[in-house]
C-alpha positions in Angstrom: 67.6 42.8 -30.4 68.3 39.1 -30.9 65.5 36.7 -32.5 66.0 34.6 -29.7 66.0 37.6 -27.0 65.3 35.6 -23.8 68.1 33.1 -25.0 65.9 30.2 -25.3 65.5 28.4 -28.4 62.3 25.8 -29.0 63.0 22.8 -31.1 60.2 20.7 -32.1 61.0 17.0 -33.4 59.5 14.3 -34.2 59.2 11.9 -31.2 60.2 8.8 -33.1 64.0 11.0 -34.0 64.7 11.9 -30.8 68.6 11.0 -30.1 69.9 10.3 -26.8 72.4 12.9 -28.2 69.6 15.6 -28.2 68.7 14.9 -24.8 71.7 14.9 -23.3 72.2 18.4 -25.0 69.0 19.8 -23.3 70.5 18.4 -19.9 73.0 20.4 -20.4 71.7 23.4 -21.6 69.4 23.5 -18.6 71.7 21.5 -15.8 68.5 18.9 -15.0 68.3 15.7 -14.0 66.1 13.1 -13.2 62.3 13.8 -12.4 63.2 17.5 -12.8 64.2 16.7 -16.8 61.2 14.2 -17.3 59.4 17.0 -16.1 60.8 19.4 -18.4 60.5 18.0 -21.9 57.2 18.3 -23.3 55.2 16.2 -26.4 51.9 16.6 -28.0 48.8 15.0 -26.7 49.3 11.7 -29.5 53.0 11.8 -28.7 54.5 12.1 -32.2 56.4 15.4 -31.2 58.8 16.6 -28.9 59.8 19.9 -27.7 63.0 21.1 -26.7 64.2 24.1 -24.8 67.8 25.0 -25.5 70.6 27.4 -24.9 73.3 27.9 -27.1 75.5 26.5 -27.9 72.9 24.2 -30.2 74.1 20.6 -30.8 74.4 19.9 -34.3 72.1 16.9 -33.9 69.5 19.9 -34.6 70.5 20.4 -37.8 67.8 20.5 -40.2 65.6 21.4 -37.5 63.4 25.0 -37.2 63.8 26.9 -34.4 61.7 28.7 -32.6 62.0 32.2 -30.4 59.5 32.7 -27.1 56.8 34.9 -29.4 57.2 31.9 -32.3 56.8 28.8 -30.1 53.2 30.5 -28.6 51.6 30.2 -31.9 52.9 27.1 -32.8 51.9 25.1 -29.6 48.4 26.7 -29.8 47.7 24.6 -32.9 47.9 21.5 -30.5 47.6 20.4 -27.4 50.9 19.7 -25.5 51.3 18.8 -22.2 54.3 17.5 -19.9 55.9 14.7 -20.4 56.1 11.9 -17.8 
């Protein structure tokens, strides 16, 4: 079985590095728009990270980046509070 068995893959960055390349990328991955993708994209409560939800294939604008499977991403957002972006 795959790390990434559900074929998501979390990417957290930091809010001030965010690209308009890497949200295009999760736009596509996921076929939002609008309210729906505003909606979608998550950050921690002070706002200095983003998470991403991705399908491959991965933008290489996440290079350097760690990724996370569905079992990985659990523990990492209980260390702090996220909620949805808006």
């Amino acid at each position: 079985m795959s790390y990434f068995g559900n074929g998501d893959i979390y990417i957290i960055v930091t809010t001030a590095l965010v690209t308009e390349e890497m949200l295009n990328n999760m736009r596509v991955s996921f076929s939002v728009q609008g309210d729906k993708f505003s909606n979608s994209l998550r950050k921690n409560n002070d706002e200095t990270k983003s998470l991403f939800v991705l399908k491959e294939p991965i933008n290489t604008a996440f290079s350097g980046y760690r990724w996370y499977n569905h079992e990985d991403i659990q523990v990492e957002l209980q260390k702090a509070e996220w909620v949805p972006s808006v």
